[in-house]
C-alpha positions as CSV (number, residue, x, y, z in Angstrom):
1,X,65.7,200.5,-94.0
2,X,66.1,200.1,-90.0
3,X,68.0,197.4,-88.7
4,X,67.6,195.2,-85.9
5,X,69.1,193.4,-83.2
6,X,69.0,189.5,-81.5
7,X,70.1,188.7,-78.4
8,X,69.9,185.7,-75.4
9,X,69.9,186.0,-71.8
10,X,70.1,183.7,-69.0
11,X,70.5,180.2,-69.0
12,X,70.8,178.2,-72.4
13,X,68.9,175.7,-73.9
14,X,69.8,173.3,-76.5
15,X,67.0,175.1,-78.7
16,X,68.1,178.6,-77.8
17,X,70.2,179.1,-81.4
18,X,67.2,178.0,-83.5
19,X,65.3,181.3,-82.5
20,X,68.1,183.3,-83.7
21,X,68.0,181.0,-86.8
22,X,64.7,181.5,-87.7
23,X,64.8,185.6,-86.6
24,X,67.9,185.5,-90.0
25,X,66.1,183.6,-92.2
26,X,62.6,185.2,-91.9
27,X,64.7,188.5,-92.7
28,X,66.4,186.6,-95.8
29,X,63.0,185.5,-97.2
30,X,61.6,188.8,-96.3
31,X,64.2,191.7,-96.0
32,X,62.5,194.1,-93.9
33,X,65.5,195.0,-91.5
34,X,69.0,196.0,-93.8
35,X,71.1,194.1,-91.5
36,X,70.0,191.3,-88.6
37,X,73.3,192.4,-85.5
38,X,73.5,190.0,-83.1
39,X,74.4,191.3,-79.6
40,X,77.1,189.7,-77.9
41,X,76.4,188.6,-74.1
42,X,72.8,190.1,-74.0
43,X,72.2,193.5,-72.5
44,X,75.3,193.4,-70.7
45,X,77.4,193.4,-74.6
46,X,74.9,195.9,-76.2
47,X,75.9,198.3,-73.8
48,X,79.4,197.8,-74.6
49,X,78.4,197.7,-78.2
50,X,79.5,194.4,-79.3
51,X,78.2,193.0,-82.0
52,X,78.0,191.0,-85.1
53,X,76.3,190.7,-88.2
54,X,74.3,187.7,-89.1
55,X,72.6,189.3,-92.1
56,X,74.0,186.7,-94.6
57,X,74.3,183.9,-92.8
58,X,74.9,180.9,-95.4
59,X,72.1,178.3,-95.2
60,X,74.8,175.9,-94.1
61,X,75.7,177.6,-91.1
62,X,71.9,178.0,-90.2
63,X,71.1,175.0,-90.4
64,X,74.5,174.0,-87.9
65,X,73.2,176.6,-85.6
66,X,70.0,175.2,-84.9
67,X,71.5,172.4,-83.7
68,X,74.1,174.1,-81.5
69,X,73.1,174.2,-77.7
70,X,74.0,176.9,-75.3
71,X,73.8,180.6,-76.3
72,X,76.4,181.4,-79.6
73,X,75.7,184.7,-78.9
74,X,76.8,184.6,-75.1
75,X,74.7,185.1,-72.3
76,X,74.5,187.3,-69.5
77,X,72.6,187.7,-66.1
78,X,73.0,191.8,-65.8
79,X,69.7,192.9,-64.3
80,X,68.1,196.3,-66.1
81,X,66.8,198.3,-63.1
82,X,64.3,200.4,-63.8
83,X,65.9,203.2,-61.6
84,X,69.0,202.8,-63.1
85,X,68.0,205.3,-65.7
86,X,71.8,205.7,-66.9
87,X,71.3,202.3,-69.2
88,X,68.4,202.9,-70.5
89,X,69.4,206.4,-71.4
90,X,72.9,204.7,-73.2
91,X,70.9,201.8,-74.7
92,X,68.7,203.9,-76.3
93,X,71.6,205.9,-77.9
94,X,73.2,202.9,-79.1
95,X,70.2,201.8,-80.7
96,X,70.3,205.4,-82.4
97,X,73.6,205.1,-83.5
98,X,73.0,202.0,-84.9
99,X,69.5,202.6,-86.2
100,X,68.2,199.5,-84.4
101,X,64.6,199.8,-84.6
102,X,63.8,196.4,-83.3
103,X,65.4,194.2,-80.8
104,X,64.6,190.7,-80.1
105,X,65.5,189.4,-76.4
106,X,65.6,185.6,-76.0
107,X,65.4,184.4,-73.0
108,X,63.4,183.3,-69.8
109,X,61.3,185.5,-66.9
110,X,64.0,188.1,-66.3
111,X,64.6,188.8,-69.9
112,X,61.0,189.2,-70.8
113,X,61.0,191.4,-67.3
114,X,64.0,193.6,-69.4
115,X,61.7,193.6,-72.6
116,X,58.6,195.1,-70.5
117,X,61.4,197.7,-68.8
118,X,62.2,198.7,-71.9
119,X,59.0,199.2,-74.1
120,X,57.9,201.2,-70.7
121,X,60.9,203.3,-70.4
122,X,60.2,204.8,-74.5
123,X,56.1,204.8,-74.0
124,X,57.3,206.9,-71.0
125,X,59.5,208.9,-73.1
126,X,57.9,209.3,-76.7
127,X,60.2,207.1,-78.0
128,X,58.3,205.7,-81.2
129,X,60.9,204.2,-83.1
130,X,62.9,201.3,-80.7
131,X,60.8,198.4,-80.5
132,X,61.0,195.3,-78.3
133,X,60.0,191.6,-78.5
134,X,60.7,188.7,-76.5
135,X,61.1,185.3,-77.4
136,X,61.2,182.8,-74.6
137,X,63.0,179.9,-73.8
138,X,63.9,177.8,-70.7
139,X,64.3,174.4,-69.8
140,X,62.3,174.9,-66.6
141,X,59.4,175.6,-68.6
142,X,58.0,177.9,-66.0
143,X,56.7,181.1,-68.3
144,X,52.8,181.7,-68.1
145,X,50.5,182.6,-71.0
146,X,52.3,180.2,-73.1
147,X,51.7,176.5,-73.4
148,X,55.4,175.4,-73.4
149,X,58.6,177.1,-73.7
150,X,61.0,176.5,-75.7
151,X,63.9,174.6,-74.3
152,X,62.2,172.4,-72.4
153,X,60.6,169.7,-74.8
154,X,65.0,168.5,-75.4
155,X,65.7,169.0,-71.7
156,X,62.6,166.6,-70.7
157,X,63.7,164.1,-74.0
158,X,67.1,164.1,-72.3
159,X,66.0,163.8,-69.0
160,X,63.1,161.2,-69.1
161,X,65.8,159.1,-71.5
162,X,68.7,159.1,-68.8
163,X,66.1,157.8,-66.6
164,X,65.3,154.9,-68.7
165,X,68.8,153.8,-69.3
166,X,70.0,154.5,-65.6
167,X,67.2,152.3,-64.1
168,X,67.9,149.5,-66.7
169,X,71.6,149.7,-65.7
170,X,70.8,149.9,-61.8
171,X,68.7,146.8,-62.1
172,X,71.9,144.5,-63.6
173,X,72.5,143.6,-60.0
174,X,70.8,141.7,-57.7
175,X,71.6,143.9,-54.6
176,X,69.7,146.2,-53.1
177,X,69.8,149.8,-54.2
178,X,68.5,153.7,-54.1
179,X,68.9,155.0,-57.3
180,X,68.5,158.9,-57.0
181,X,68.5,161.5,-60.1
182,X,68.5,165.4,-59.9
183,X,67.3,167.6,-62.1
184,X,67.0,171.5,-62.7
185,X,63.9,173.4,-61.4
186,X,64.5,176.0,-58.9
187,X,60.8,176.6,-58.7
188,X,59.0,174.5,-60.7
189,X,59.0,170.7,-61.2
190,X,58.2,170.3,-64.8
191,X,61.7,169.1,-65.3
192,X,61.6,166.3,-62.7
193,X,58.2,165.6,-63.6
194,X,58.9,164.6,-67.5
195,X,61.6,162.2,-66.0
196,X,57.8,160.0,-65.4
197,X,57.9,159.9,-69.7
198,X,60.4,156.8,-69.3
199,X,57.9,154.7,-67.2
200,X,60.7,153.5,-64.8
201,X,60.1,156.2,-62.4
202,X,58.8,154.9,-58.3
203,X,58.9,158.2,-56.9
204,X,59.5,162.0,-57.6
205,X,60.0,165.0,-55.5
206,X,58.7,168.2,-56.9
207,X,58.9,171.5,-55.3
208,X,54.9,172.6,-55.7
209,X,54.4,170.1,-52.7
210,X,56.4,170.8,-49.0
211,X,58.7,167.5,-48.8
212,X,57.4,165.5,-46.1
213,X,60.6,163.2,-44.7
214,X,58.5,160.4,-43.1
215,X,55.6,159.6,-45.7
216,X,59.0,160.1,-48.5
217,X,60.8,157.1,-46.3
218,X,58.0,155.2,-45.9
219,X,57.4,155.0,-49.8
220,X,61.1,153.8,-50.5
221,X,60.8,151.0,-47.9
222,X,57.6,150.2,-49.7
223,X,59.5,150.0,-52.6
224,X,62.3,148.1,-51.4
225,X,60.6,145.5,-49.8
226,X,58.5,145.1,-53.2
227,X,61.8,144.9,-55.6
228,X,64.6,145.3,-53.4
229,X,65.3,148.8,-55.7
230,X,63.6,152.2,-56.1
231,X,64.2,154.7,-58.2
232,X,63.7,158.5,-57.1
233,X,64.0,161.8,-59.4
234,X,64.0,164.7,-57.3
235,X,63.6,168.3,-58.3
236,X,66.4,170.8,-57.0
237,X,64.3,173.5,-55.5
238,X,61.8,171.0,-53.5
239,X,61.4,172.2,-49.8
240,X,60.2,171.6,-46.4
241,X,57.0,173.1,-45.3
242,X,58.9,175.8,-43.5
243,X,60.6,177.0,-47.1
244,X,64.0,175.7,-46.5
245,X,65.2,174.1,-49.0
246,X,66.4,170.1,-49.1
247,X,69.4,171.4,-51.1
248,X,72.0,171.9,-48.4
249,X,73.9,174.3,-51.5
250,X,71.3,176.7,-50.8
251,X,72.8,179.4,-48.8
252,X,73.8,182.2,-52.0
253,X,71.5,184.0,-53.6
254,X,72.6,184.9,-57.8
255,X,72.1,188.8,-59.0
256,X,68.3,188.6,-59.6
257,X,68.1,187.2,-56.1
258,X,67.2,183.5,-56.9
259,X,68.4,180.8,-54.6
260,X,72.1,179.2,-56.0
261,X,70.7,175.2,-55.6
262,X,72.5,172.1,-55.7
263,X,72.7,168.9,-53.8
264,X,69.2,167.9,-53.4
265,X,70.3,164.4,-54.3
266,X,72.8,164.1,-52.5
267,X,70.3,165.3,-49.5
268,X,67.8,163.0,-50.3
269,X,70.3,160.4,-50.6
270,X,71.8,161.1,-46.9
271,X,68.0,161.0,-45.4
272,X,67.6,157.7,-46.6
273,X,70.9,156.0,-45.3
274,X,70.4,157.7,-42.3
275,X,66.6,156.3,-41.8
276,X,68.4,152.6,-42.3
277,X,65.8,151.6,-45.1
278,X,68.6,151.1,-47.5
279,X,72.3,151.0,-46.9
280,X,73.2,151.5,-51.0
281,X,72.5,154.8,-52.8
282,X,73.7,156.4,-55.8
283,X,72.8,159.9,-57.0
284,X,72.9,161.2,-60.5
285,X,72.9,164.8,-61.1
286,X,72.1,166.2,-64.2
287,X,73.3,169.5,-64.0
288,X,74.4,171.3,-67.2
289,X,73.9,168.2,-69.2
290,X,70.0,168.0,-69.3
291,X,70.1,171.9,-71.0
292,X,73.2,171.3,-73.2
293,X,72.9,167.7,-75.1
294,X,71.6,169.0,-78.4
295,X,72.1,165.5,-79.6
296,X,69.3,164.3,-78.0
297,X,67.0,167.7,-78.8
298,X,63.0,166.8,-79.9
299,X,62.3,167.9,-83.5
300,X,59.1,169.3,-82.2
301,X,60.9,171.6,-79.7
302,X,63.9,172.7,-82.5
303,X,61.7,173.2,-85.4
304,X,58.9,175.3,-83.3
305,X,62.0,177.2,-81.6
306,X,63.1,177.9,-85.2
307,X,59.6,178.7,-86.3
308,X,58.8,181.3,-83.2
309,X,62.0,183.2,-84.2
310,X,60.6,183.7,-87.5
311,X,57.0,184.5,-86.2
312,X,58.6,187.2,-83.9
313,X,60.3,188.7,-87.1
314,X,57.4,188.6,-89.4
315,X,54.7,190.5,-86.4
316,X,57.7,193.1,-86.1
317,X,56.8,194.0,-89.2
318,X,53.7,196.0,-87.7
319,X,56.1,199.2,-86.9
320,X,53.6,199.2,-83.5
321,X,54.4,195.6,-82.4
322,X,56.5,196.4,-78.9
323,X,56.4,195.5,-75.4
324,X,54.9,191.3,-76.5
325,X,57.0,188.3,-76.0
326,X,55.6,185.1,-79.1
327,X,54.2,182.2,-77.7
328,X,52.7,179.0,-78.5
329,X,49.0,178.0,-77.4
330,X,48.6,174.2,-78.2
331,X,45.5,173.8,-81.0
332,X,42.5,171.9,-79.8
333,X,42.3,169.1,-82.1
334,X,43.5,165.0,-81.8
335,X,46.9,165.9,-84.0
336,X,49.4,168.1,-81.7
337,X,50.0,171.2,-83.4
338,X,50.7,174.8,-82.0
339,X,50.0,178.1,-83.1
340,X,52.0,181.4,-82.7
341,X,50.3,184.3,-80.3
342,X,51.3,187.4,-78.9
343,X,51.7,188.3,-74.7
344,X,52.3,191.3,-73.1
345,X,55.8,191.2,-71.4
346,X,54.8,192.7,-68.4
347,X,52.0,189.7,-67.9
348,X,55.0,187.0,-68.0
349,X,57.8,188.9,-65.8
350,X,58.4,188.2,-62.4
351,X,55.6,184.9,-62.4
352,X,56.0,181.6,-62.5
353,X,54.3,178.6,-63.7
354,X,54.4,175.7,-61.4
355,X,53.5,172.4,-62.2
356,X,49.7,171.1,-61.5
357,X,49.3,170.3,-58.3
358,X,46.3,168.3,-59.4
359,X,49.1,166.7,-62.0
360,X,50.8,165.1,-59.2
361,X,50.0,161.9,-57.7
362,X,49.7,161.5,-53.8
363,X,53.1,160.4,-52.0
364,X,55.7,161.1,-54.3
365,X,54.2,158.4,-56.7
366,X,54.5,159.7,-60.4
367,X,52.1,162.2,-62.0
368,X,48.8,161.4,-63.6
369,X,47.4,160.6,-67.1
370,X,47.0,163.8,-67.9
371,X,50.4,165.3,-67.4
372,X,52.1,162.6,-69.1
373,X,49.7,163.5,-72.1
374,X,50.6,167.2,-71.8
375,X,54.2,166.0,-71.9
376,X,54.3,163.1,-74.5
377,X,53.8,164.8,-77.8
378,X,56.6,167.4,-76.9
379,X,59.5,165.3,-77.0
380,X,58.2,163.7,-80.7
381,X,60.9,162.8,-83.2
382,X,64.5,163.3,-83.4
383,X,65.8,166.3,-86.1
384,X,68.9,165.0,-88.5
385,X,72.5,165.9,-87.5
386,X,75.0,167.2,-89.0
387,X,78.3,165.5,-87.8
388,X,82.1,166.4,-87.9
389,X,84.7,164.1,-87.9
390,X,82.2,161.8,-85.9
391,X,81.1,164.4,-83.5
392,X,77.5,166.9,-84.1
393,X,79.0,170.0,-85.9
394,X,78.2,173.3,-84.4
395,X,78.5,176.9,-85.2
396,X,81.7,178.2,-83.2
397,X,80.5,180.9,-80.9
398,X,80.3,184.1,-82.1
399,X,81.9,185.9,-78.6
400,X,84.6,183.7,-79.4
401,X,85.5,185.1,-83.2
C-alpha cells in the first residue's frame, strides 16, 4: 500500500480542518492509503519534508478538528512556477521517498493552479504513479465550476450576523450616524454581499461595479434624511472606474501578485465627512475575524467541508483520478442539498467568479431576491461545540508540536 499526503494553502477558513477531517476518516473507514502524512505549511513544508502522521487520528480529536479554524496544518503562499523545474524535480523525489502516491491540496485559485502544475509536469514526464487532487476552500467564494466553496457559508454566517447586531447597537442613540463595515473580497463581493442576509443593510459597495462617489453620497443623504442613520458594508477591493482602488492600503502587491487591500472603510468613511452629509462615522473592519470565528461556523458549510474531504479520498481511489479539484453543484429540487463532482484544475486556476452583476440592485441598494436565495440556505444551522474550560476546544496545531 501507497501512502498519501494532505495539505492547505493560502488563506484559512474556519471550515478548512474539516477537509482534512474527512480526507483521515474516509481512509479509516476505507484503508486504501497505509498512512494519511500531513504536510506542514503546504508546498513550501513538503519541500523541506515536514510532516506528520494523521493515520490514527482518535475520533475525539476529529471531531475537535473540524471545528478548529485557520489551517492546523500551516499555510503557505510559495508560488510553484512552472519554469522553476528544480521543485518539481525535488517534490517528485520526495514523494518517491515517501511513496506518496496521492496528494491532496486544499486551498483556493493558486493552490488548485499548483495542482494543475503538477498533474502537467508528470503527464509531461511519464510519471504514472503521483497523483493530484484539489479540494477548495475560501471565504471569498470566488472559484468557478463549483456552486459554493467551502469557507464561505461561516464567513457570510459571521458576517451577515455582525451586521445585525452592529446596526441594532448603532441605533441605541438618537444622533445621527454612518455606520460603515468592511469585509474581505479583493475581487469579488460575495462576502460583502451576504452581509444583505441580516436585512439591516441601506447600502453596499461591491467591487463588480466601478464605485461612483456622487450617486454613493447621494444615497446616504437619502438615507439620513429618512432615519437620520445608514448603514453601509463595503467590499475591500471595490474601485473607481479607472481601476484604482478606494483602499488607500493599496500600493503592495503579495507574491502571486494580488493587490495587499485594506482601508476601504475607512475611505469610504472619509468621502462622506468630507461631502458634509454626515458629520458622525464609525467603521468596522472585519479583517481576520470574519475567516477565523469557528464559533459561529454554518453546519451546512462544516459538514459538506468534512464530506468533500472524504469524497476527494474515496474518487482517489481510481489509481487514474489526477489533475481534478471536488466540487459541489447544488441539486435541483425545493430541499437544498449538494452533490460531489469532479473539475479539471486547470479550468478553475487563474479565474475568478464575481458576483452577479444582475444580483445587485441599482445604487448601492442591497442585492435582489434571488441572491439572497442563493445565499440563505448556506448559512443553515449551527454544528455542536465542543468547549474547554468555557472556551470551543481545538486541535493544537500540528507546526506547533
Amino acid at each position: 500500500m501507497a501512502n498519501c499526503l494532505v495539505a492547505q494553502s493560502g488563506g484559512p477558513t474556519s471550515v478548512i480542518n474539516a477537509t482534512v477531517a474527512g480526507v483521515v476518516k474516509a481512509n479509516q473507514m476505507n484503508p486504501y492509503y497505509e498512512h494519511v502524512y500531513g504536510g506542514l505549511n503546504g508546498i513550501e513544508g513538503i519541500l523541506q519534508e515536514r510532516f506528520v502522521d494523521l493515520t490514527n487520528m482518535s475520533d475525539e480529536e476529529n471531531n475537535i478538528l473540524r471545528q478548529t479554524p485557520s489551517s492546523a496544518l500551516g499555510s503557505c503562499r510559495y508560488k510553484l512556477k512552472r519554469e522553476n523545474v528544480q521543485d518539481f524535480e525535488k517534490l517528485f523525489e520526495i514523494m518517491k521517498k515517501y511513496d506518496i502516491e496521492t496528494l491532496f491540496y486544499t486551498g483556493g485559485n493558486d493552490s488548485m493552479d499548483t495542482v494543475a502544475a503538477l498533474s502537467q509536469y508528470a503527464k509531461e514526464h511519464g510519471i504514472t504513479d503521483r497523483r493530484f487532487v484539489g479540494c477548495p476552500k475560501t471565504v471569498d467564494n470566488d472559484l468557478q465550476h463549483t456552486d459554493h466553496c467551502p469557507g464561505f457559508a461561516s464567513a457570510a454566517k459571521f458576517i451577515a450576523t455582525t451586521a445585525l447586531h452592529t446596526w441594532l447597537d448603532v441605533n441605541v442613540y438618537t444622533r445621527q450616524e454612518v455606520f460603515v463595515l468592511e469585509t474581505m473580497g479583493r475581487d469579488a463581493g460575495w462576502l460583502a454581499s451576504s452581509a444583505c442576509l441580516s436585512g439591516i443593510v441601506d447600502l453596499v459597495v461591491l467591487p463588480e461595479e466601478a464605485f461612483d462617489k456622487d450617486v454613493f453620497l447621494a444615497e446616504v443623504k437619502k438615507c439620513i434624511e429618512e432615519k437620520n442613520k445608514c448603514y453601509v458594508v463595503v467590499s475591500e477591493g471595490c474601485k473607481y472606474a479607472d481601476g484604482t482602488y478606494i483602499a488607500a492600503a493599496a500600493a503592495k502587491d503579495d507574491l502571486f501578485g494580488h493587490a495587499v487591500l485594506g482601508g476601504a472603510g475607512n475611505a469610504i468613511k472619509q468621502i462622506i465627512l468630507d461631502s458634509g452629509v454626515a458629520s458622525r462615522v464609525k467603521v468596522q473592519d472585519l479583517s481576520t475575524a470574519q475567516r477565523a470565528y469557528a464559533t459561529s461556523q454554518s453546519k451546512v458549510d462544516v459538514e459538506e467541508s468534512f464530506q468533500l474531504g472524504m469524497s476527494a479520498h474515496m474518487r482517489s481511489t481510481d489509481g487514474k483520478f489526477t489533475g481534478k479539484m471536488v466540487g459541489l453543484v447544488r441539486k435541483d429540487q425545493p430541499q437544498y442539498d449538494v452533490d460531489f463532482i469532479a473539475i479539471d484544475a486547470d479550468k478553475v486556476a487563474n479565474y475568478v467568479k464575481s458576483f452577479p452583476k444582475e444580483w445587485i440592485l441599482p445604487n448601492y441598494r442591497g442585492i435582489t431576491q434571488e441572491a439572497l436565495d442563493y445565499l440563505r440556505p448556506l448559512i443553515v444551522g449551527s454544528p455542536v461545540i465542543i468547549y474547554k474550560d468555557g472556551l470551543p476546544a481545538v486541535v493544537k496545531p500540528y507546526y506547533m508540536r
